[in-house]
N, C-alpha and C positions, 0 to 999 in steps of 0.2 A: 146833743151828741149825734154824729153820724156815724154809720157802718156801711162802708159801700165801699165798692172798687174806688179807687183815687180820691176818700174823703177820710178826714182826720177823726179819731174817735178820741174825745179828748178827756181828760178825770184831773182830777183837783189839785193833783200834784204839778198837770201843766199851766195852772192856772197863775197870770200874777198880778200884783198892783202897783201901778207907779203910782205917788203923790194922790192917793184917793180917789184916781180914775181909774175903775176895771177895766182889763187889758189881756188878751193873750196875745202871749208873744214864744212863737213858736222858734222850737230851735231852728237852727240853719239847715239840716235835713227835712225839715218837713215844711221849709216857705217855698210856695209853691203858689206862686200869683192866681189869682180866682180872674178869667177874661171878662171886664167889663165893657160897658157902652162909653163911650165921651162924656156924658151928661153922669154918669154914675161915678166915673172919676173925679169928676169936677165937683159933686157933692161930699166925696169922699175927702177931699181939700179944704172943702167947707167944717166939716167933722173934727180934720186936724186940727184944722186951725183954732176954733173953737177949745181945745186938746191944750195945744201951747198957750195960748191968752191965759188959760184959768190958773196954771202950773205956778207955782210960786218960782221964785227966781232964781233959787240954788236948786232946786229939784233937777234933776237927772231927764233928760228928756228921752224919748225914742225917735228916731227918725222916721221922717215920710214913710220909707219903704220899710222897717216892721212894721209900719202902723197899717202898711197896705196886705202886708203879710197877715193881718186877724182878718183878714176877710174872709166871710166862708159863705160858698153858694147856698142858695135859699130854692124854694122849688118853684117863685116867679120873681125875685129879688134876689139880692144880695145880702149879709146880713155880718155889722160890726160892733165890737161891744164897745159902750160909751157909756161912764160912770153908771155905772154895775149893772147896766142895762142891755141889751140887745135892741141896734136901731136896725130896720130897714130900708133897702135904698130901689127902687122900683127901675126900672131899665129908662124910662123920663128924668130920674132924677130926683124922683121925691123922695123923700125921707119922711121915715115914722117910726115910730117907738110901741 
């Protein structure tokens, strides 16, 4: 949870699941792009994609940009949640869990 000027405090009720991958997906008043590096994007497409491959085939998808929308800054990363997990995205590009 964060409390700060310009960051989201979030509780359970915002919380949702598509197809068994944890997900938030903020309403349209509070998407609010988090400014990343090129190489953090580029791992973030990696994330999605990963996201869609696993989805079963009727499952309900989210687009790129909700999916860019659960981004939320970190205090030297980035950070998005990915089957019920919170991963990391380092300003290179790495990723970790």
């Amino acid at each position: 949870m964060w409390h700060g000027k310009g960051q989201h405090c979030w509780d359970s009720s915002r919380l949702a699941r598509w197809s068994g991958l944890a997900g938030v997906i903020p309403t349209p008043k509070e998407q609010q792009m988090v400014k990343t590096t090129r190489p953090q994007r580029e791992a973030l497409h990696r994330v999605y994609v990963r996201i869609v491959q696993a989805q079963k085939p009727s499952a309900k998808l989210i687009s790129y940009r909700q999916f860019r929308s659960t981004v939320q800054p970190g205090s030297c990363c980035i950070m998005v949640p990915f089957a019920g997990m919170w991963l990391g995205i380092e300003h290179d590009g790495y990723t970790h869990s």
